[in-house]
MDTraj code that builds the backbone (N, CA, C; nanometers):
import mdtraj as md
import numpy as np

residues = "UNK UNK UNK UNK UNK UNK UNK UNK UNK UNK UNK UNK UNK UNK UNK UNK UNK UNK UNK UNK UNK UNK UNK UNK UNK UNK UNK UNK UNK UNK UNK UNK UNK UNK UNK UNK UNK UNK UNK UNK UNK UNK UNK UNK UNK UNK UNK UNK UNK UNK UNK UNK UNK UNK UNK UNK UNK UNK UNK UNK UNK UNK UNK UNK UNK UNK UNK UNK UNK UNK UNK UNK UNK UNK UNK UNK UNK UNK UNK UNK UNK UNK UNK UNK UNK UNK UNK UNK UNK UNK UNK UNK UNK UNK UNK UNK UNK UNK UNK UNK UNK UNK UNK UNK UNK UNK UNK UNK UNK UNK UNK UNK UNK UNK UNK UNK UNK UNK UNK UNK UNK UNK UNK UNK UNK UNK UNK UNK UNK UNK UNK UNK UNK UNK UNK UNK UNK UNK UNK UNK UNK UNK UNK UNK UNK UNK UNK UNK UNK UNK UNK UNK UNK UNK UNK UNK UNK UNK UNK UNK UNK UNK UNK UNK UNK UNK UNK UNK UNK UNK UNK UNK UNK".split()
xyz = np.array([
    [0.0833, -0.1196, 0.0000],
    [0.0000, 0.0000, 0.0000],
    [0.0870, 0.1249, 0.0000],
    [0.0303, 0.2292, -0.0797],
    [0.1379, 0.3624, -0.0434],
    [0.0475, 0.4391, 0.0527],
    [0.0878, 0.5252, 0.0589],
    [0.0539, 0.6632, 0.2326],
    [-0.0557, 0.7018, 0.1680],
    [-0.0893, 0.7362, 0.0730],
    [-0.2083, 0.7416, 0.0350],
    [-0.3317, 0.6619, 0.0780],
    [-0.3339, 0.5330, 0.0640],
    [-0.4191, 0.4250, 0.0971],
    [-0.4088, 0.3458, 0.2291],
    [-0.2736, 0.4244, 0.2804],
    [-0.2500, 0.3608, 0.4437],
    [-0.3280, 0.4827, 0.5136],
    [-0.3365, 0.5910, 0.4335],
    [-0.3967, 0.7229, 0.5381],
    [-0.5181, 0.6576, 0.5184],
    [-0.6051, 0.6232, 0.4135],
    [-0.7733, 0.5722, 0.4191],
    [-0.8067, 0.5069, 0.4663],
    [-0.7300, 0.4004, 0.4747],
    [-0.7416, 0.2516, 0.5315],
    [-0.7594, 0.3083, 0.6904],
    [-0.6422, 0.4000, 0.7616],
    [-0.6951, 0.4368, 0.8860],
    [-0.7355, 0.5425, 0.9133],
    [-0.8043, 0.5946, 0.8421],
    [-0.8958, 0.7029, 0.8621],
    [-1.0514, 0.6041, 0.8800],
    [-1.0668, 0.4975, 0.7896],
    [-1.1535, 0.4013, 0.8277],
    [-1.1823, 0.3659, 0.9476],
    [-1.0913, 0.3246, 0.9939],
    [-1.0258, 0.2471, 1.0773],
    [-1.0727, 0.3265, 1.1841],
    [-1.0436, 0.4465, 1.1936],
    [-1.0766, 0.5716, 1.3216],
    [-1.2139, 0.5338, 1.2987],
    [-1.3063, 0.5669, 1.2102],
    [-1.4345, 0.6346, 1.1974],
    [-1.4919, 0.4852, 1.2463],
    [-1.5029, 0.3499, 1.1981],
    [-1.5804, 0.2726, 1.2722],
    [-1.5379, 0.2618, 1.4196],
    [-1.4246, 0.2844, 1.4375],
    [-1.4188, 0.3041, 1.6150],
    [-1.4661, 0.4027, 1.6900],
    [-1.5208, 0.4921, 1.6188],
    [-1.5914, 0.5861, 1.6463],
    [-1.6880, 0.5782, 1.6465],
    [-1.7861, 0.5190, 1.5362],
    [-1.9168, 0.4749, 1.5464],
    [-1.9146, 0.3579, 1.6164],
    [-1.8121, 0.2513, 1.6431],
    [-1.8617, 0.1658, 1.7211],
    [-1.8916, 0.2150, 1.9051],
    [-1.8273, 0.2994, 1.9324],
    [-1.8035, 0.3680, 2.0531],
    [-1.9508, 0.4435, 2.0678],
    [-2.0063, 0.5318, 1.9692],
    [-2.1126, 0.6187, 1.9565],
    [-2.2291, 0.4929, 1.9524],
    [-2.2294, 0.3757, 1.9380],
    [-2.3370, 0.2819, 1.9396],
    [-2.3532, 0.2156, 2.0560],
    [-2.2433, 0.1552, 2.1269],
    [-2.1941, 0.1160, 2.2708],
    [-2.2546, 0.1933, 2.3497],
    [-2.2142, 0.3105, 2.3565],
    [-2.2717, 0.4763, 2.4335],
    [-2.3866, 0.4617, 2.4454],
    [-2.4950, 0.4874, 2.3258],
    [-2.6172, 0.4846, 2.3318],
    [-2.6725, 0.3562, 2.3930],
    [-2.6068, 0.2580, 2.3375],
    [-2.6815, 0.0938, 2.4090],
    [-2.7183, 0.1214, 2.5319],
    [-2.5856, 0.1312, 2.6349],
    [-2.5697, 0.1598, 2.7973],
    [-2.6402, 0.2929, 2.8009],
    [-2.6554, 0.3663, 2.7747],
    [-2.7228, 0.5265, 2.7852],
    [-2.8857, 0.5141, 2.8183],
    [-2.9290, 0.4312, 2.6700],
    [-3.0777, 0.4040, 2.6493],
    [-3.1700, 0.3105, 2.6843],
    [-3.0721, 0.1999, 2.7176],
    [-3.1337, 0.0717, 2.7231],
    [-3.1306, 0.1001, 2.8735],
    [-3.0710, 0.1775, 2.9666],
    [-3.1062, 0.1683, 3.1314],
    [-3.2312, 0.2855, 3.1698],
    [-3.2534, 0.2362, 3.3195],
    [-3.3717, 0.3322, 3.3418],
    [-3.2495, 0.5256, 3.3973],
    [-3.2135, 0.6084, 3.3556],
    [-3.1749, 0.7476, 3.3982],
    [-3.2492, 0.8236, 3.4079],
    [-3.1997, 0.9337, 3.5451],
    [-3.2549, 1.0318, 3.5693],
    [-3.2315, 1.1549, 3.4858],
    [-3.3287, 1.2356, 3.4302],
    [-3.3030, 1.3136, 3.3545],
    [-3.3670, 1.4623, 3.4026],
    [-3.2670, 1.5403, 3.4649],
    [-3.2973, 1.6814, 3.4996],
    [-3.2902, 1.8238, 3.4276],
    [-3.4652, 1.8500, 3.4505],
    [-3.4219, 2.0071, 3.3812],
    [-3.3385, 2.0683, 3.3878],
    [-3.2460, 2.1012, 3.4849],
    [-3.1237, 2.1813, 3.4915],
    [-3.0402, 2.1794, 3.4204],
    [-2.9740, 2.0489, 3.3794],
    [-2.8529, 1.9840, 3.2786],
    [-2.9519, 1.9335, 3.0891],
    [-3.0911, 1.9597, 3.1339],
    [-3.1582, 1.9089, 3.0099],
    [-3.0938, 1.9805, 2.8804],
    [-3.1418, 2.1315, 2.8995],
    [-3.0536, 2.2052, 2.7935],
    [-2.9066, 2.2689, 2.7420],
    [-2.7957, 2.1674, 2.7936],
    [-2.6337, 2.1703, 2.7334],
    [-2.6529, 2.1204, 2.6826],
    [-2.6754, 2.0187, 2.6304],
    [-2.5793, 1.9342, 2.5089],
    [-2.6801, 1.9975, 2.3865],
    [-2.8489, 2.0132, 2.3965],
    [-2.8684, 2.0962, 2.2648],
    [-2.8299, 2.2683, 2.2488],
    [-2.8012, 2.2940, 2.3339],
    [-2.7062, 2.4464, 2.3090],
    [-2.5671, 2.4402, 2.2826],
    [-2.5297, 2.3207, 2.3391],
    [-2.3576, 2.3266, 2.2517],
    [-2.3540, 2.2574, 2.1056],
    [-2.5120, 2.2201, 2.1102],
    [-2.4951, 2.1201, 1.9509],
    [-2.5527, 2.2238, 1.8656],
    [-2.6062, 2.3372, 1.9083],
    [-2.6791, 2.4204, 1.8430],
    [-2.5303, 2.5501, 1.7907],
    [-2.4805, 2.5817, 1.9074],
    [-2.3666, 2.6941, 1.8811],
    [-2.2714, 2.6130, 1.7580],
    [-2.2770, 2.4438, 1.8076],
    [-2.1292, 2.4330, 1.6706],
    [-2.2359, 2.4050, 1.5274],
    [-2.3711, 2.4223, 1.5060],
    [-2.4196, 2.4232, 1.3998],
    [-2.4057, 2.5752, 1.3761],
    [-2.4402, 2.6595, 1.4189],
    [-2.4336, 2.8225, 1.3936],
    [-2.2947, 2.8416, 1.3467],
    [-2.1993, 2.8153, 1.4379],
    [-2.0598, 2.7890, 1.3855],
    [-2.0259, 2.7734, 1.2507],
    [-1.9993, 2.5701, 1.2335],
    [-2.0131, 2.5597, 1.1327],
    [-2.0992, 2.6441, 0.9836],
    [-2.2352, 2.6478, 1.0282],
    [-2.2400, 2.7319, 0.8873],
    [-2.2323, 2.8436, 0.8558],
    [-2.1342, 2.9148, 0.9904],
    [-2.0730, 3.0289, 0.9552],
    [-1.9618, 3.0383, 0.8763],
    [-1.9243, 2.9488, 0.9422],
    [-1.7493, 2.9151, 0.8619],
    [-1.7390, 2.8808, 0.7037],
    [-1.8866, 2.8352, 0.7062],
    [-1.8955, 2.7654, 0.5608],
    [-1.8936, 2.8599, 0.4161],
    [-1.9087, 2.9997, 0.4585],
    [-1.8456, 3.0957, 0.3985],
    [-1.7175, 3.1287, 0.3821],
    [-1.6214, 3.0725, 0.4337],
    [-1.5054, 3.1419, 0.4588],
    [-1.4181, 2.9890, 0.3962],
    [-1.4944, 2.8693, 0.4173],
    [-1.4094, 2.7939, 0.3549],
    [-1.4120, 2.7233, 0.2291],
    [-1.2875, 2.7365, 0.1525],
    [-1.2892, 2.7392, 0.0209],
    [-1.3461, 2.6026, -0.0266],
    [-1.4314, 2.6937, -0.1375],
    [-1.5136, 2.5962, -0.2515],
    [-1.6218, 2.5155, -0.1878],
    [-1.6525, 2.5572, -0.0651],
    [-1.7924, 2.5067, -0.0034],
    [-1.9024, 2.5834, -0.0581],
    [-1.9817, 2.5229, -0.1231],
    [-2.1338, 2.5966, -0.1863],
    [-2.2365, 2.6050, -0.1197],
    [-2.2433, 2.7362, -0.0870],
    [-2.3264, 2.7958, 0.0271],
    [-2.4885, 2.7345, 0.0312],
    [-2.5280, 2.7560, -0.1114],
    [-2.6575, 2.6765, -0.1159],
    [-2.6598, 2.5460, -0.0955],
    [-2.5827, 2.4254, -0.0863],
    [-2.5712, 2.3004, -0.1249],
    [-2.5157, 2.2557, 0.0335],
    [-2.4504, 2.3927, 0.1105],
    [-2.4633, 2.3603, 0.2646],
    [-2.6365, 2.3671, 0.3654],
    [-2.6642, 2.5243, 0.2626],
    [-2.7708, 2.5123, 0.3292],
    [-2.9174, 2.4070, 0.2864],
    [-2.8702, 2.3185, 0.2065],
    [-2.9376, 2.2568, 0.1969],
    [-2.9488, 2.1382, 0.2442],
    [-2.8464, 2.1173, 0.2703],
    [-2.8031, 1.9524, 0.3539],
    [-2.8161, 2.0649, 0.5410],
    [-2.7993, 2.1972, 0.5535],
    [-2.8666, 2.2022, 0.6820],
    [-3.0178, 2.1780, 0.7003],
    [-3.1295, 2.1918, 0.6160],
    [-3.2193, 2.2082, 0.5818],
    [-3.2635, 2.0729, 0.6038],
    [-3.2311, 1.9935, 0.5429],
    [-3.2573, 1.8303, 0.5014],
    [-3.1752, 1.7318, 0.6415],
    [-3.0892, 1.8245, 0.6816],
    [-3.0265, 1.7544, 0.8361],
    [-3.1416, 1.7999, 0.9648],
    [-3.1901, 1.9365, 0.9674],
    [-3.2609, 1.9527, 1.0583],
    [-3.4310, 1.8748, 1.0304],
    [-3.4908, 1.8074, 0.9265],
    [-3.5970, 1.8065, 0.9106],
    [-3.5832, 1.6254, 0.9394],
    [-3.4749, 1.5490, 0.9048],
    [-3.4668, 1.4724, 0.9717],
    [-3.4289, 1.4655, 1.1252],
    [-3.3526, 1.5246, 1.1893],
    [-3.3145, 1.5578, 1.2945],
    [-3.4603, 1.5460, 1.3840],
    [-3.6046, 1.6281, 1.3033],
    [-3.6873, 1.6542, 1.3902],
    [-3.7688, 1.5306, 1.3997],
    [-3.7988, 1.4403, 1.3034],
    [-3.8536, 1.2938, 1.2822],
    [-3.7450, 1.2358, 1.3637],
    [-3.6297, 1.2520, 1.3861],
    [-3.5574, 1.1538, 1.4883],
    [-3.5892, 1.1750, 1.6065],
    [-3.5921, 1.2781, 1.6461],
    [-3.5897, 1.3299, 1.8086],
    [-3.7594, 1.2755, 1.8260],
    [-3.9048, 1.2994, 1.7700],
    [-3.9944, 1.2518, 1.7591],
    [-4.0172, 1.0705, 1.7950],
    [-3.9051, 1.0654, 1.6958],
    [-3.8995, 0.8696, 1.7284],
    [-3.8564, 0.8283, 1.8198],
    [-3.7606, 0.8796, 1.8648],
    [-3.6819, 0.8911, 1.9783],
    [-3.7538, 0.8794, 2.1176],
    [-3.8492, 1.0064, 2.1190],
    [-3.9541, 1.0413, 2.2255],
    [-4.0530, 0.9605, 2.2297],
    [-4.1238, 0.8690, 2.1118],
    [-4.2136, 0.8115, 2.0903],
    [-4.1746, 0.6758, 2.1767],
    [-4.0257, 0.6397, 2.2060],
    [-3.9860, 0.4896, 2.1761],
    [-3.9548, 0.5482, 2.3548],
    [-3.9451, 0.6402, 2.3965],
    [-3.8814, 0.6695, 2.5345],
    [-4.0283, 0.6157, 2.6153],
    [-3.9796, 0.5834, 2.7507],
    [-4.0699, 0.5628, 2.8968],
    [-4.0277, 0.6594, 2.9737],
    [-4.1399, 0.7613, 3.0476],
    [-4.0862, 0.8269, 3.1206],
    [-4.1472, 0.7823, 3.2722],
    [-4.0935, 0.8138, 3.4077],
    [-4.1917, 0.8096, 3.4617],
    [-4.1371, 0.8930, 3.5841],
    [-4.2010, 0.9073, 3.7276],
    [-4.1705, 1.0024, 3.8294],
    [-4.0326, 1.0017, 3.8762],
    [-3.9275, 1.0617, 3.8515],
    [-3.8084, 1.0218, 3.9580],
    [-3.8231, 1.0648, 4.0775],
    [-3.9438, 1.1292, 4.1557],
    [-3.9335, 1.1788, 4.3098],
    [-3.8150, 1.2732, 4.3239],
    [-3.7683, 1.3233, 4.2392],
    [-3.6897, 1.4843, 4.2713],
    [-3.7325, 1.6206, 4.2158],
    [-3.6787, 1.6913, 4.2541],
    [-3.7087, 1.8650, 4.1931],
    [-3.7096, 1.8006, 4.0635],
    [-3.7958, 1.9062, 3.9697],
    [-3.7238, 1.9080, 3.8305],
    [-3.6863, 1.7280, 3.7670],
    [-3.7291, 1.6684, 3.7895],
    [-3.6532, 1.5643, 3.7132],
    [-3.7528, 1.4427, 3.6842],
    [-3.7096, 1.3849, 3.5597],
    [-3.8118, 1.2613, 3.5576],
    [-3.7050, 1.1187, 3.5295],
    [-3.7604, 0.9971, 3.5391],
    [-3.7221, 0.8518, 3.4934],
    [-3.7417, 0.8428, 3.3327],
    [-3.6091, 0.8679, 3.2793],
    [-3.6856, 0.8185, 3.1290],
    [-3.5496, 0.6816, 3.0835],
    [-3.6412, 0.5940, 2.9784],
    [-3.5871, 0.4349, 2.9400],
    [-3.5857, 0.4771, 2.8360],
    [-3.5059, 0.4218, 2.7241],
    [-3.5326, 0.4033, 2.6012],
    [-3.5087, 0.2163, 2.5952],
    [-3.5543, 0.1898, 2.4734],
    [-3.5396, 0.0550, 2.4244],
    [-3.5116, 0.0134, 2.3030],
    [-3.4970, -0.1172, 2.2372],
    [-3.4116, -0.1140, 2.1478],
    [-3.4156, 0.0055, 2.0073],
    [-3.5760, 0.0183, 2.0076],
    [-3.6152, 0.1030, 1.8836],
    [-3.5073, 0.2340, 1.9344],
    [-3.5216, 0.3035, 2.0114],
    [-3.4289, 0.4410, 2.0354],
    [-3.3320, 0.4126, 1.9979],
    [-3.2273, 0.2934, 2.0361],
    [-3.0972, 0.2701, 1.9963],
    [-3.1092, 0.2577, 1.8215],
    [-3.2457, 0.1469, 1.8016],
    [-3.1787, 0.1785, 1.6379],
    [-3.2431, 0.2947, 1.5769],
    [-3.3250, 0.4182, 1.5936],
    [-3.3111, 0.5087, 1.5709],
    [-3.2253, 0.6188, 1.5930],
    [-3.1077, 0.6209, 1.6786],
    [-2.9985, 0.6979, 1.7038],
    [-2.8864, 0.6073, 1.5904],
    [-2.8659, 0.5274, 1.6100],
    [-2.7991, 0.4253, 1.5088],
    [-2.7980, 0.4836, 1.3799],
    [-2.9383, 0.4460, 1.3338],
    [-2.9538, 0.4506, 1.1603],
    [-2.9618, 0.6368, 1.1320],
    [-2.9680, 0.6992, 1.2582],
    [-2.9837, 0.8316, 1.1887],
    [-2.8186, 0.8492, 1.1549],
    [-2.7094, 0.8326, 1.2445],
    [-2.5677, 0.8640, 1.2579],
    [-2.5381, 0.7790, 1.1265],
    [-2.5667, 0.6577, 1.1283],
    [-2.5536, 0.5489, 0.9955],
    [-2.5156, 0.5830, 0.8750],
    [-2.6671, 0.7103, 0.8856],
    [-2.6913, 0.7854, 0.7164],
    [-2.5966, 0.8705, 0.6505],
    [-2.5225, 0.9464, 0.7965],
    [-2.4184, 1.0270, 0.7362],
    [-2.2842, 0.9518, 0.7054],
    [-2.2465, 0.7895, 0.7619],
    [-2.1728, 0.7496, 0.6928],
    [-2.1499, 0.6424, 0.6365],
    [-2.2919, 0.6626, 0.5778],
    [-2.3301, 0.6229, 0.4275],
    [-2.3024, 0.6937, 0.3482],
    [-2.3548, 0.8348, 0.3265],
    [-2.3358, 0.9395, 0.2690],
    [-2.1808, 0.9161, 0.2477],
    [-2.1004, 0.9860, 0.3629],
    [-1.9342, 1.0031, 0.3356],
    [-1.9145, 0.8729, 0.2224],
    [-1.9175, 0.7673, 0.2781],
    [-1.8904, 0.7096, 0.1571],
    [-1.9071, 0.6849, 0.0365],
    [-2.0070, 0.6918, 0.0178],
    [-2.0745, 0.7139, -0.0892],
    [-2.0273, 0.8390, -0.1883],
    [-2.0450, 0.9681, -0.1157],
    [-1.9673, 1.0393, -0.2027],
    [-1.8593, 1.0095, -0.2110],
    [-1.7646, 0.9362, -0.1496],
    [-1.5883, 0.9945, -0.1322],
    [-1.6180, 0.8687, -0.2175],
    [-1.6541, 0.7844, -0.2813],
    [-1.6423, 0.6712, -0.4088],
    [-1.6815, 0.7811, -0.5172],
    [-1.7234, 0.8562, -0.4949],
    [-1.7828, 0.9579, -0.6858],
    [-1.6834, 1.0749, -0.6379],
    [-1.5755, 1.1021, -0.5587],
    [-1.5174, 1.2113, -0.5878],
    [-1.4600, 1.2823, -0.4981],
    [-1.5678, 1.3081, -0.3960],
    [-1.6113, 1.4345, -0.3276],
    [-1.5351, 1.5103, -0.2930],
    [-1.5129, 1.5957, -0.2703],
    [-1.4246, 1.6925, -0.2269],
    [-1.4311, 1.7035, -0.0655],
    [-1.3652, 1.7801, -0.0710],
    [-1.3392, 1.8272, 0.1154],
    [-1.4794, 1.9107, 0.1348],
    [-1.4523, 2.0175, 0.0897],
    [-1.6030, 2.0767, 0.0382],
    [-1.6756, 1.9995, 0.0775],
    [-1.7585, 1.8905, -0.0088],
    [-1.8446, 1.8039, -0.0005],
    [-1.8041, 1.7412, 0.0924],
    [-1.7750, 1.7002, 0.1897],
    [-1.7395, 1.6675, 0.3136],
    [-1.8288, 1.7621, 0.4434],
    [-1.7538, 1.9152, 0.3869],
    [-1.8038, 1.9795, 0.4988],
    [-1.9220, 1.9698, 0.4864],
    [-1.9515, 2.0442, 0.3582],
    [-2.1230, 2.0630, 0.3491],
    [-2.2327, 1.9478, 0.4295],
    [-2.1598, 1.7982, 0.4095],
    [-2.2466, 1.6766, 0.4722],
    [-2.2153, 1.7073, 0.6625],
    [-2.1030, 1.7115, 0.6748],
    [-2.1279, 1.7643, 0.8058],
    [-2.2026, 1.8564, 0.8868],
    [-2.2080, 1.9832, 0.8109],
    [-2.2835, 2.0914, 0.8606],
    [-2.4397, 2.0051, 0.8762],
    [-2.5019, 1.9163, 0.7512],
    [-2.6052, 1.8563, 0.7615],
    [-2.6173, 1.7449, 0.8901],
    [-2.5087, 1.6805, 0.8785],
    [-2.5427, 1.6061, 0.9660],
    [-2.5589, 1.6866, 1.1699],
    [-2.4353, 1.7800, 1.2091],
    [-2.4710, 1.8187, 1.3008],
    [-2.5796, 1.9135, 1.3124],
    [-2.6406, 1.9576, 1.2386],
    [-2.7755, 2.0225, 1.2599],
    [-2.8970, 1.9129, 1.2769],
    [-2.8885, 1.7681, 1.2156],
    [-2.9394, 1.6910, 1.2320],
    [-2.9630, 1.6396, 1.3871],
    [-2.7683, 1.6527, 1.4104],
    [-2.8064, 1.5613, 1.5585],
    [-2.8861, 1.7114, 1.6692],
    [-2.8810, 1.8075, 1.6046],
    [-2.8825, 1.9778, 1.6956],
    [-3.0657, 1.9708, 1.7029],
    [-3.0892, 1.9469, 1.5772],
    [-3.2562, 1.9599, 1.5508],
    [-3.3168, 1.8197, 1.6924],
    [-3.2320, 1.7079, 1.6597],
    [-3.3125, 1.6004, 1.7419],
    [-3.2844, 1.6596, 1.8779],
    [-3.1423, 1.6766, 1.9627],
    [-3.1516, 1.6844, 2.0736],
    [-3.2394, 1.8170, 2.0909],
    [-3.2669, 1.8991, 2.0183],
    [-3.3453, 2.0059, 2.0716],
    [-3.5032, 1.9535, 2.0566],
    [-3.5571, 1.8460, 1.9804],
    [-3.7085, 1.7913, 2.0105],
    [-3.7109, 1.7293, 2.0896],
    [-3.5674, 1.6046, 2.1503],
    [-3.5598, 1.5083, 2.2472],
    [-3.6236, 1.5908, 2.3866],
    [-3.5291, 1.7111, 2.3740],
    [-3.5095, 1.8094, 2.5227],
    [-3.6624, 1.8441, 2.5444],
    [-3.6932, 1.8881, 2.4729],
    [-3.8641, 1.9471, 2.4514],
    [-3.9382, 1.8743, 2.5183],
    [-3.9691, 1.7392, 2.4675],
    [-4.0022, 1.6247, 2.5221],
    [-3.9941, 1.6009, 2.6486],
    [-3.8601, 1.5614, 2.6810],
    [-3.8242, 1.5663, 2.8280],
    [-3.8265, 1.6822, 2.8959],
    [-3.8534, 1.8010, 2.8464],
    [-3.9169, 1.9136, 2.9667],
    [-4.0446, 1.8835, 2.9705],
    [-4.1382, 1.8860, 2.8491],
    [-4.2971, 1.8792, 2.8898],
    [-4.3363, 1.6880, 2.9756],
    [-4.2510, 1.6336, 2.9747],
    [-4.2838, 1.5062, 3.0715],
    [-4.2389, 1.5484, 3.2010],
    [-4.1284, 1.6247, 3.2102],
    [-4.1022, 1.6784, 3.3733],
    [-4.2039, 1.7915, 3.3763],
    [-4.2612, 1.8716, 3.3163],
    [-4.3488, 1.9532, 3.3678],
    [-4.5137, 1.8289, 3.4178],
    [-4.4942, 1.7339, 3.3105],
    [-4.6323, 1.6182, 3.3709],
    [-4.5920, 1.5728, 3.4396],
    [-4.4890, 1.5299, 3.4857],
    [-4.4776, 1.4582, 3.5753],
    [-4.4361, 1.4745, 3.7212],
    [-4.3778, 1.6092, 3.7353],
    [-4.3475, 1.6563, 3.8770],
    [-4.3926, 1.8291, 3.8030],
    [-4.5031, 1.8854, 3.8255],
    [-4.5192, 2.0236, 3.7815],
    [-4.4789, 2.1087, 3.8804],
    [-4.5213, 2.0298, 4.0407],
    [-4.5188, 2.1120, 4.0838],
    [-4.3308, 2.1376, 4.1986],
    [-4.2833, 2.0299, 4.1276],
    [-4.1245, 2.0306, 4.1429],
    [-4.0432, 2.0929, 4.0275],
    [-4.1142, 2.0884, 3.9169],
    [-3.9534, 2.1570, 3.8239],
    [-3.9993, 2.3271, 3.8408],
])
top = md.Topology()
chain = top.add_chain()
for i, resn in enumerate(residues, 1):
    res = top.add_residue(resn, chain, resSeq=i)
    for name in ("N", "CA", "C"):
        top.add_atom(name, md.element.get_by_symbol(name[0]), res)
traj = md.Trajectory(xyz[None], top)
């Protein structure tokens, strides 16, 4: 092999250890019963939200990224994003955790393979393009889509899990 095809081979190599790690995560994450508190509910969709604002800020500034063809894979990342976080919520159990602010929520296998197959799609995508060509460009642009994707779900997931802590302890959160 030359450095060329030893860099792909482990750039591979990274990315399924990465998705295998991001699937592991969710298994243990979803498949147990956790407490989930309003207080900590909204970080992870405000830091997933600032590096989408980010990103498609930047996406001006970096060369040969096509502004329309980002905002369109943001467009098409957040509208799935919102059918995920939906499925997501649909497939969740919530129930009283007996604290301020907080409820019991489960997921089960469906959540895992809906967090799964949504992350899946984007690397499907990568590959898929990087066999017809793609550029770096086309790289970013799928990224910007995909983290607005995961930005759109955790911000319906969160939603969710505030209006079940407002049903379920109203008069604690």
């Amino acid at each position: 092999m030359n450095d060329a095809s030893d860099s792909g081979a482990y750039s591979n190599y990274i990315t399924l250890a990465v998705v295998a790690l991001v699937v592991v995560r969710f298994l243990f994450r979803e498949l147990r019963n956790r407490v989930v508190r309003v207080r900590t509910l909204w970080i992870r969709p405000g830091l997933f939200a600032v590096a989408s604002v980010l990103l498609f800020a930047f996406a001006f500034k970096v060369p040969d990224v096509n502004i329309a063809i980002t905002t369109l894979a943001a467009i098409g990342g957040a509208v799935v994003g919102i059918v995920t976080g939906a499925l997501v919520l649909r497939s969740t159990t919530f129930t009283p955790a007996g604290l301020r602010g907080a409820v019991r929520a489960k997921g089960n296998a469906t959540t895992v393979a809906i967090w799964v197959v949504a992350i899946a799609l984007r690397f499907a995508a990568r590959y898929a393009f990087a066999d017809l060509g793609a550029s770096a460009a086309v790289q970013y642009e799928l990224n910007v889509g995909l983290v607005v994707l995961v930005t759109a779900a955790f911000i319906v997931v969160a939603r969710g899990f505030h209006r079940a802590i407002d049903r379920l302890a109203p008069e604690q959160a």
